[in-house]
Backbone as XML, in Angstrom:
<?xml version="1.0"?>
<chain id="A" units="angstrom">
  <residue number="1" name="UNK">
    <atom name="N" x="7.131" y="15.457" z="35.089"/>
    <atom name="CA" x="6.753" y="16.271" z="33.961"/>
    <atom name="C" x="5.283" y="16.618" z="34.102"/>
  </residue>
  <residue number="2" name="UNK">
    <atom name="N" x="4.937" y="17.977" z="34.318"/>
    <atom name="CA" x="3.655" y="18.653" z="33.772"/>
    <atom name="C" x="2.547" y="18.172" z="32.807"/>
  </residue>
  <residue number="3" name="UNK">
    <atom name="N" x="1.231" y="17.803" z="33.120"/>
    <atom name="CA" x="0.691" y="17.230" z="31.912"/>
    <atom name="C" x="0.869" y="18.203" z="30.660"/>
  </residue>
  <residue number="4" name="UNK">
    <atom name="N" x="0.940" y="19.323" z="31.151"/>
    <atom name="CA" x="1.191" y="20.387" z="29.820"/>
    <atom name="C" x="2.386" y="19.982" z="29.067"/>
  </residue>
  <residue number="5" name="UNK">
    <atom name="N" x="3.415" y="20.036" z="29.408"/>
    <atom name="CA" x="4.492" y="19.175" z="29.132"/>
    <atom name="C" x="4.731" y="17.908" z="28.734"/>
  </residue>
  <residue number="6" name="UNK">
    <atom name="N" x="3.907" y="17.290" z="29.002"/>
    <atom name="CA" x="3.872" y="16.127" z="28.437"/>
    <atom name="C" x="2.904" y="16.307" z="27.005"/>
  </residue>
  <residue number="7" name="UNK">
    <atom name="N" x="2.091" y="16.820" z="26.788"/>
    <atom name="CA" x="1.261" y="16.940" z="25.650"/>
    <atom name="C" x="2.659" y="17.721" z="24.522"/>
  </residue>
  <residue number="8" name="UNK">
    <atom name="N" x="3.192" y="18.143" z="24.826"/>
    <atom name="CA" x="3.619" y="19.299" z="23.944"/>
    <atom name="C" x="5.298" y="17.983" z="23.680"/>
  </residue>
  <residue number="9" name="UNK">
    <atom name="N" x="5.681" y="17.182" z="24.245"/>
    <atom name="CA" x="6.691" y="16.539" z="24.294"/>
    <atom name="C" x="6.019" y="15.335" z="23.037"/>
  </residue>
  <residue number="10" name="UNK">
    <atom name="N" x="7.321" y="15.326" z="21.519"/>
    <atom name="CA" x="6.816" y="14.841" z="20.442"/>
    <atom name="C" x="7.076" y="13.125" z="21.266"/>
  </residue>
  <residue number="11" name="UNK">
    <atom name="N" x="6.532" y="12.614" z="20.468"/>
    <atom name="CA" x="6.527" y="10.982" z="20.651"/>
    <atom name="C" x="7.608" y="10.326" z="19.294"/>
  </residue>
  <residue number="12" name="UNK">
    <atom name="N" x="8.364" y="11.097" z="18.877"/>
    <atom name="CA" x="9.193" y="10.935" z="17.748"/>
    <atom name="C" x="10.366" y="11.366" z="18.081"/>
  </residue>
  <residue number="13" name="UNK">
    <atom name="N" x="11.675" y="11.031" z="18.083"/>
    <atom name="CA" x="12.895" y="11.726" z="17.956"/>
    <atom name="C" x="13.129" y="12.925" z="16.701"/>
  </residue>
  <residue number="14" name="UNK">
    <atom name="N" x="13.487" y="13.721" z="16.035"/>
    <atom name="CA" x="13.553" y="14.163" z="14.998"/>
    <atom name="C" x="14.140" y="13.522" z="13.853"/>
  </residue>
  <residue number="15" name="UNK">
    <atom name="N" x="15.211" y="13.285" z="14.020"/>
    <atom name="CA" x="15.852" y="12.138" z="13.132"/>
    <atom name="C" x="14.923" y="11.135" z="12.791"/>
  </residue>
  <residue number="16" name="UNK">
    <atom name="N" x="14.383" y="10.039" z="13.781"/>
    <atom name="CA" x="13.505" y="9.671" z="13.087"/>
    <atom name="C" x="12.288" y="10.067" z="11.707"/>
  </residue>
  <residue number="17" name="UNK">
    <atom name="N" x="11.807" y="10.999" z="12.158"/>
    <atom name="CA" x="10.792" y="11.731" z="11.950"/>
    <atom name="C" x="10.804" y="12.256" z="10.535"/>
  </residue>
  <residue number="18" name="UNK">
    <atom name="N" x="12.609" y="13.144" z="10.467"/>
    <atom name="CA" x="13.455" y="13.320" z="9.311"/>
    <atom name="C" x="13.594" y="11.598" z="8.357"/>
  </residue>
  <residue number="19" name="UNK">
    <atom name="N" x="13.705" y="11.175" z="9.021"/>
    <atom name="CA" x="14.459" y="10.028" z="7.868"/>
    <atom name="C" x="13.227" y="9.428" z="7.483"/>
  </residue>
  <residue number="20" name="UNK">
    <atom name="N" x="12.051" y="9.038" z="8.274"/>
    <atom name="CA" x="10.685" y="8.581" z="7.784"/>
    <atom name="C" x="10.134" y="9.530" z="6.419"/>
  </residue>
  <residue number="21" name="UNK">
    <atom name="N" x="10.248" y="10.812" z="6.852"/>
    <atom name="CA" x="9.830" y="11.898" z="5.696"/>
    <atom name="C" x="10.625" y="11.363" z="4.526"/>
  </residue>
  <residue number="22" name="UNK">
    <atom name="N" x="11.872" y="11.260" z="4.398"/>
    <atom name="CA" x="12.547" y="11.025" z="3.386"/>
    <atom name="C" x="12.550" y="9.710" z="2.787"/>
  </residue>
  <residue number="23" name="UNK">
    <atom name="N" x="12.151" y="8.807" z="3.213"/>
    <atom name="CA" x="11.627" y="7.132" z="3.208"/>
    <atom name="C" x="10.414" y="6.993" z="2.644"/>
  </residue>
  <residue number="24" name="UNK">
    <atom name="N" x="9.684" y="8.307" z="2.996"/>
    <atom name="CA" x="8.221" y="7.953" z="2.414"/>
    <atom name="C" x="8.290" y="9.255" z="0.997"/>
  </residue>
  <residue number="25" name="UNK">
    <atom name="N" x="8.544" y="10.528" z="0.874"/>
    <atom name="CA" x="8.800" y="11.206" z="0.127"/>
    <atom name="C" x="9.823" y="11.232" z="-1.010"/>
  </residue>
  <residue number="26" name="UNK">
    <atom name="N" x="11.153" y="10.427" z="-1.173"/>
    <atom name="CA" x="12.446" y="10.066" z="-1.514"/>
    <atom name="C" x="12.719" y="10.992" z="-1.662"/>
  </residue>
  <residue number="27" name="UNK">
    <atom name="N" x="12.870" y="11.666" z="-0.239"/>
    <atom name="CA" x="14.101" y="12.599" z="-0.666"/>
    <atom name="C" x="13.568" y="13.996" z="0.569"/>
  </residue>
  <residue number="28" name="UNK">
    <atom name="N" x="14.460" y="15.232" z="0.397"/>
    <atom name="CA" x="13.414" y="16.388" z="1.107"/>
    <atom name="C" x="12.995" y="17.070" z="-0.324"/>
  </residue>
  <residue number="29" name="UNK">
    <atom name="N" x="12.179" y="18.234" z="0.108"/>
    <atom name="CA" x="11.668" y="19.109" z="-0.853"/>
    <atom name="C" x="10.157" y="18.306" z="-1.034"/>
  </residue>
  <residue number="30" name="UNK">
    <atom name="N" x="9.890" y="17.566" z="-1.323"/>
    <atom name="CA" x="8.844" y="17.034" z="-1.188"/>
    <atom name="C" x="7.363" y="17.029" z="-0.337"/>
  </residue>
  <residue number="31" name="UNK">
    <atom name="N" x="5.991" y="17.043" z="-0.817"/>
    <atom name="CA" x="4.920" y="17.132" z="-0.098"/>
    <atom name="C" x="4.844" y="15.830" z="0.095"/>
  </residue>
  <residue number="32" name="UNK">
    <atom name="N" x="4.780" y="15.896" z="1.030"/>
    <atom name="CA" x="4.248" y="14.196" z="2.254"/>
    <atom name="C" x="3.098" y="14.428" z="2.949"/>
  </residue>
  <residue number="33" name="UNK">
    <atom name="N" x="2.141" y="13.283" z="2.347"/>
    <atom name="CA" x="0.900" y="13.464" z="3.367"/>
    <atom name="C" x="1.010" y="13.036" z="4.782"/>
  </residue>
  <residue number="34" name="UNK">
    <atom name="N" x="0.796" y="13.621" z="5.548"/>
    <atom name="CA" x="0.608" y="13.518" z="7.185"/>
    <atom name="C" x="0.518" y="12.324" z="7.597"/>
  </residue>
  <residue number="35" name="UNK">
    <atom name="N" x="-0.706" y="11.772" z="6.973"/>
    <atom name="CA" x="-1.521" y="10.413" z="7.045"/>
    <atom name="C" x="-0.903" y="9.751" z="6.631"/>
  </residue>
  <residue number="36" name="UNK">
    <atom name="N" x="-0.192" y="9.886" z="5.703"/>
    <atom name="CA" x="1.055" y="8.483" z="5.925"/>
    <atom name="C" x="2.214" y="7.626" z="6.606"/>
  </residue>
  <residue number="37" name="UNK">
    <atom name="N" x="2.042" y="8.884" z="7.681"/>
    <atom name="CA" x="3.468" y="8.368" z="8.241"/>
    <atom name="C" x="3.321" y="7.102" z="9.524"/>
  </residue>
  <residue number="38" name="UNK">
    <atom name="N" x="1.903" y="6.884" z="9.423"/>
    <atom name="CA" x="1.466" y="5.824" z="10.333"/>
    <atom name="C" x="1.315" y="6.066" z="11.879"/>
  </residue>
  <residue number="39" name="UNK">
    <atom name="N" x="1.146" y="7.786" z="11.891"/>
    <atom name="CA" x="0.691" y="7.904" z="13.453"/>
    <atom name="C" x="-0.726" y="8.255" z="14.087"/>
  </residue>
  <residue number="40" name="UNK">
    <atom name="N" x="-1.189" y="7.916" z="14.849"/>
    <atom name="CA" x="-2.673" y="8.815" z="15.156"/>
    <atom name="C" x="-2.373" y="9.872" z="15.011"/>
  </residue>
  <residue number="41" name="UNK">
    <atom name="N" x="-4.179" y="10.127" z="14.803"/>
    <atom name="CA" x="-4.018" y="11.706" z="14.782"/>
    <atom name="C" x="-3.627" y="12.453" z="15.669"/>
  </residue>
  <residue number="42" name="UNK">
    <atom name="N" x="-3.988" y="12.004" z="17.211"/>
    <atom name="CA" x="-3.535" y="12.530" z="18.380"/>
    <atom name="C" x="-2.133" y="12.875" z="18.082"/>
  </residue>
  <residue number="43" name="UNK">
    <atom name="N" x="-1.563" y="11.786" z="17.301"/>
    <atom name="CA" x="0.343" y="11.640" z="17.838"/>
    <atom name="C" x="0.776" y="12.553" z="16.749"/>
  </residue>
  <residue number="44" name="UNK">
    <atom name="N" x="0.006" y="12.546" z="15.543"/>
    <atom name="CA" x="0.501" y="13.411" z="13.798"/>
    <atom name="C" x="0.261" y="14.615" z="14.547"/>
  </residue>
  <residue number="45" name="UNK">
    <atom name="N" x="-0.485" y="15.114" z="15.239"/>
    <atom name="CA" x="-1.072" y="16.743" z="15.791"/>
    <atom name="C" x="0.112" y="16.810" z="16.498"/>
  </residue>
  <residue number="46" name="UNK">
    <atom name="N" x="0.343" y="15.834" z="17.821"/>
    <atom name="CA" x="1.147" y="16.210" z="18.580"/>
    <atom name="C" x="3.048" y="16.329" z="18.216"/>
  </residue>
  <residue number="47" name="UNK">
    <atom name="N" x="3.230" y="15.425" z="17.711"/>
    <atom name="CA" x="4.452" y="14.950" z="17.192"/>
    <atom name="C" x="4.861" y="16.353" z="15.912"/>
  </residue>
  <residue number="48" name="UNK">
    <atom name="N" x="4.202" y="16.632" z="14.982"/>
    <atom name="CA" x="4.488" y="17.785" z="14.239"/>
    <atom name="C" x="4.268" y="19.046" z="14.872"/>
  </residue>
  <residue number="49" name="UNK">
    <atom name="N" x="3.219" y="19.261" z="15.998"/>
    <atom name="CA" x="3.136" y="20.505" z="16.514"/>
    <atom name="C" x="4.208" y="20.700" z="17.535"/>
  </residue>
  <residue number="50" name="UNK">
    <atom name="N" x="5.038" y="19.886" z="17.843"/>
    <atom name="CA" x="5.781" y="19.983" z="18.855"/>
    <atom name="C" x="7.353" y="20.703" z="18.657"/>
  </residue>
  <residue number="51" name="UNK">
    <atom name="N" x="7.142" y="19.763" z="17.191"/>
    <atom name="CA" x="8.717" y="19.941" z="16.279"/>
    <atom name="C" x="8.036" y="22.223" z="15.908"/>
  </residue>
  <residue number="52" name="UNK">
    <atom name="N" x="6.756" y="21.848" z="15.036"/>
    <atom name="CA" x="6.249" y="23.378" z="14.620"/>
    <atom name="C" x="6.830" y="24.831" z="15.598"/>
  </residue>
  <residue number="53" name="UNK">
    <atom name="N" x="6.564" y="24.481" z="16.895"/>
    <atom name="CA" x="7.022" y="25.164" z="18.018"/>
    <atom name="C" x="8.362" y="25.644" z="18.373"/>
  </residue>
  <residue number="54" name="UNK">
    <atom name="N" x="9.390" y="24.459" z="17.677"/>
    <atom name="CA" x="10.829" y="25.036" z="18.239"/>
    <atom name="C" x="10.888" y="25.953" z="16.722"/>
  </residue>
  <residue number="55" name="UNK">
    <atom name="N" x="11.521" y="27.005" z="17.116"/>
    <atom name="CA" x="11.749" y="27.994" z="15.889"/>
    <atom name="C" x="13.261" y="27.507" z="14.975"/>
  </residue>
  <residue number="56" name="UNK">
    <atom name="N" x="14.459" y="26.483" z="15.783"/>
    <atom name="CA" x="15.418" y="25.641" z="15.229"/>
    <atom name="C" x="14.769" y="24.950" z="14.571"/>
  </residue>
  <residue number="57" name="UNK">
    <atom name="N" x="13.727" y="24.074" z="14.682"/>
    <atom name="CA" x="13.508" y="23.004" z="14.080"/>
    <atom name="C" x="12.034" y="23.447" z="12.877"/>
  </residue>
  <residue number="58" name="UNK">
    <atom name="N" x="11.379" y="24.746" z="13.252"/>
    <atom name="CA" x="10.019" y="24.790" z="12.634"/>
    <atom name="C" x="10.734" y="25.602" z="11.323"/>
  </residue>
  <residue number="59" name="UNK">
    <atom name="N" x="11.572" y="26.201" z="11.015"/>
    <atom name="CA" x="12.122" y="27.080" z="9.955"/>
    <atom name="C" x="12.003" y="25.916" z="8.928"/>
  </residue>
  <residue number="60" name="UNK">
    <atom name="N" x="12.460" y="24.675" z="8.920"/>
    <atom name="CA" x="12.363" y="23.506" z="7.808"/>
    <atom name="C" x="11.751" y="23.078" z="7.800"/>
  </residue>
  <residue number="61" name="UNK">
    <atom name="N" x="9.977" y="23.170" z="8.561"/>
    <atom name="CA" x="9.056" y="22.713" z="8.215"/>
    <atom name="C" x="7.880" y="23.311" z="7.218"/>
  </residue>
  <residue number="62" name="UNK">
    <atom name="N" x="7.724" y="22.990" z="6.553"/>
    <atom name="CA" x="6.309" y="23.625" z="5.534"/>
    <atom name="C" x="5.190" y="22.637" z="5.202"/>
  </residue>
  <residue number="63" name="UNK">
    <atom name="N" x="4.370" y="23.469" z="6.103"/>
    <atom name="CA" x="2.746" y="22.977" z="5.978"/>
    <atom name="C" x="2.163" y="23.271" z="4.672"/>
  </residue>
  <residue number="64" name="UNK">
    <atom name="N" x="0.942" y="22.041" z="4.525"/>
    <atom name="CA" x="0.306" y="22.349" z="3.267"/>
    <atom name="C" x="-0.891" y="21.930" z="3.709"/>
  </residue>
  <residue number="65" name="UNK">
    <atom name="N" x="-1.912" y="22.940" z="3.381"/>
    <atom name="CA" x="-3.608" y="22.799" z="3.239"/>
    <atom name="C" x="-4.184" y="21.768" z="2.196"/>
  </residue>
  <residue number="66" name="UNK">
    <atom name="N" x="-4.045" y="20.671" z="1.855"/>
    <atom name="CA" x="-4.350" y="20.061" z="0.265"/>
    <atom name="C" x="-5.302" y="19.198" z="0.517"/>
  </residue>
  <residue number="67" name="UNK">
    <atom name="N" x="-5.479" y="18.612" z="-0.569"/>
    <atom name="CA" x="-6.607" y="17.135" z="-0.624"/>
    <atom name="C" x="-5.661" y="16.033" z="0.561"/>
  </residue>
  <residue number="68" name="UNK">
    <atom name="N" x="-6.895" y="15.670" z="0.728"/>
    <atom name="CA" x="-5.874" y="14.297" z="2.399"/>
    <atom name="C" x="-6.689" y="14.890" z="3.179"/>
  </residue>
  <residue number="69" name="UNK">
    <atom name="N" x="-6.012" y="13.841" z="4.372"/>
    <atom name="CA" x="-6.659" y="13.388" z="6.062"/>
    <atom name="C" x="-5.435" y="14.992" z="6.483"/>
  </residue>
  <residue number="70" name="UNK">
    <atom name="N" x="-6.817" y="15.446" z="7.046"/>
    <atom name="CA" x="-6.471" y="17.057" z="7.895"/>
    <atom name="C" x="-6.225" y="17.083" z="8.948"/>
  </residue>
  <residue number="71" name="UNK">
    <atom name="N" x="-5.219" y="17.629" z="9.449"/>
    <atom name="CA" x="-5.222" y="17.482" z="10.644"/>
    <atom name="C" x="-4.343" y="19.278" z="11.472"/>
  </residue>
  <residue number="72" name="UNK">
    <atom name="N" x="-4.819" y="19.451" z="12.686"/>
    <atom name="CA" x="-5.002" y="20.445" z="13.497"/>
    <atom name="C" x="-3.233" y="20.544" z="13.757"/>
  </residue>
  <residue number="73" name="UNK">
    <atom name="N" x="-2.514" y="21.686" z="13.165"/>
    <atom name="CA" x="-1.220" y="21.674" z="13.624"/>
    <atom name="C" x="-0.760" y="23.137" z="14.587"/>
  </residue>
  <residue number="74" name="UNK">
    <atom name="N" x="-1.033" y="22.878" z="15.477"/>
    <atom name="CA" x="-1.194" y="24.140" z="16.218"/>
    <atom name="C" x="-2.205" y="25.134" z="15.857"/>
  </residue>
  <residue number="75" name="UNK">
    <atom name="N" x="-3.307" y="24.751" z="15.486"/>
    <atom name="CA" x="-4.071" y="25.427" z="15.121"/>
    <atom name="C" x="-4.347" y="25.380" z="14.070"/>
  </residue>
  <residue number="76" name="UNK">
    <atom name="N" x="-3.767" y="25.524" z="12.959"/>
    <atom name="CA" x="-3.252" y="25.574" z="11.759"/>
    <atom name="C" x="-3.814" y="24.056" z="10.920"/>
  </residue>
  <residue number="77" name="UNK">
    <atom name="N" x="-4.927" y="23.863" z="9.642"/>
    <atom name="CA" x="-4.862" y="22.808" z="9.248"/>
    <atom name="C" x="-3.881" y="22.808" z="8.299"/>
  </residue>
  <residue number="78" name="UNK">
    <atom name="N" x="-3.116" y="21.090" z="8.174"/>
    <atom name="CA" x="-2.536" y="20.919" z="8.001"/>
    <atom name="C" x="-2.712" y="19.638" z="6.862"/>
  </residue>
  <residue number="79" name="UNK">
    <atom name="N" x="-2.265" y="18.909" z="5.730"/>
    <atom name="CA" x="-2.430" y="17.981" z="5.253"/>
    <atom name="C" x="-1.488" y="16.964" z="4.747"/>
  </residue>
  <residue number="80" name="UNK">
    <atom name="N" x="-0.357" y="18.355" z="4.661"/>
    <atom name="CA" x="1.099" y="17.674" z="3.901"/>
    <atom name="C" x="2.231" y="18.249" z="4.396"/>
  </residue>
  <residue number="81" name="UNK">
    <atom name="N" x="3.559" y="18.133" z="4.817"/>
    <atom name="CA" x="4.747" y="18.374" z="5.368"/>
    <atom name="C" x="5.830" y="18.421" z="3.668"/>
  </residue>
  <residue number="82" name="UNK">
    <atom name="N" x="6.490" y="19.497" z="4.098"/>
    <atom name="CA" x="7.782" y="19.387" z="3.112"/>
    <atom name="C" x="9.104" y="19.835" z="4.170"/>
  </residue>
  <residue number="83" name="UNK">
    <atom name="N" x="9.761" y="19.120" z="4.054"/>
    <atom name="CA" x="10.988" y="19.337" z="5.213"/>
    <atom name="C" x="12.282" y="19.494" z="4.222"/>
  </residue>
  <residue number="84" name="UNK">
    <atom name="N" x="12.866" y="20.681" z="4.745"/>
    <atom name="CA" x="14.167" y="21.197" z="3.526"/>
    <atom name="C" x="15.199" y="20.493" z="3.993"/>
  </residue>
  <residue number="85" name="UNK">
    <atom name="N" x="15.987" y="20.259" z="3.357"/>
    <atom name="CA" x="17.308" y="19.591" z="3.197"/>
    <atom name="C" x="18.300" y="20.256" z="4.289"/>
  </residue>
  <residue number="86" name="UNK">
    <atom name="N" x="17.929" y="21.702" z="4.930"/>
    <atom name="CA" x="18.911" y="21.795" z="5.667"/>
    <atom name="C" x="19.016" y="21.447" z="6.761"/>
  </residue>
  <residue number="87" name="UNK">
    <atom name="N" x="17.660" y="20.985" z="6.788"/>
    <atom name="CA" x="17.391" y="20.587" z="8.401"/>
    <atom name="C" x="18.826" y="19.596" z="9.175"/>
  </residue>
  <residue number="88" name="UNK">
    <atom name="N" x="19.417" y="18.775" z="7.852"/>
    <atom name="CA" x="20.516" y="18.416" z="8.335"/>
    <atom name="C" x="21.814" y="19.123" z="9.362"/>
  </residue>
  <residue number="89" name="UNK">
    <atom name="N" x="21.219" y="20.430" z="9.365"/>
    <atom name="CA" x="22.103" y="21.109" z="10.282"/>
    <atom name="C" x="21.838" y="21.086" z="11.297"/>
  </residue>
  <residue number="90" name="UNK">
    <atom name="N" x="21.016" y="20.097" z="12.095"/>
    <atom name="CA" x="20.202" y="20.786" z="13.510"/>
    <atom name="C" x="20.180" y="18.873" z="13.663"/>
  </residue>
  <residue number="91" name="UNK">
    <atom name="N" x="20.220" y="18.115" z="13.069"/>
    <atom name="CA" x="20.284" y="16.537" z="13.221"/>
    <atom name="C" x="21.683" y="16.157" z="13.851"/>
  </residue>
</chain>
C-alpha cells in the first residue's frame, strides 16, 4: 500500500464508528463532538475524512462548525458529526 493510501485508509471499520456515534449520542440524528470519540486528532482527521470521501458513506455524514476541539476534515473545520439513520443501508 502507497503511503498516500495508507493516510487516506480510516483506522475504524464503519460499523464501528456507526455504533460508537450512537453509544455516545443515543441514537442517530444527533450532534456528537469529534473529541469524544477517544481518537487523536491525527486518527479523528483521518478516520472521518476517509469515511467524508466515499460519496456511499459521506451522504450520512453532517459536519458541524460549533464550540469544541476543531478539527481539519478534509479541509473543512469540523467540531461535531450527526450521522442519519440511514446509513443502516450501506452497514
Amino acid at each position: 500500500m502507497s503511503t498516500e493510501a495508507a493516510r487516506h485508509t480510516p483506522r475504524m471499520p464503519l460499523r464501528a464508528l456507526v455504533s460508537r456515534y450512537c453509544e455516545l449520542g443515543g441514537g442517530y440524528g444527533r450532534a456528537v463532538a469529534l473529541e469524544v470519540f477517544g481518537l487523536t486528532s491525527e486518527d479523528t482527521e483521518r478516520v472521518f475524512g476517509a469515511f467524508d470521501e466515499d460519496y456511499n458513506i459521506s451522504r450520512f455524514f453532517h459536519f458541524l462548525d460549533a464550540e469544541g476541539g476543531r478539527y481539519l476534515i478534509n479541509g473543512f473545520p469540523a467540531t461535531h458529526v450527526i450521522v442519519d439513520a440511514d446509513i443502516e443501508a450501506v452497514l
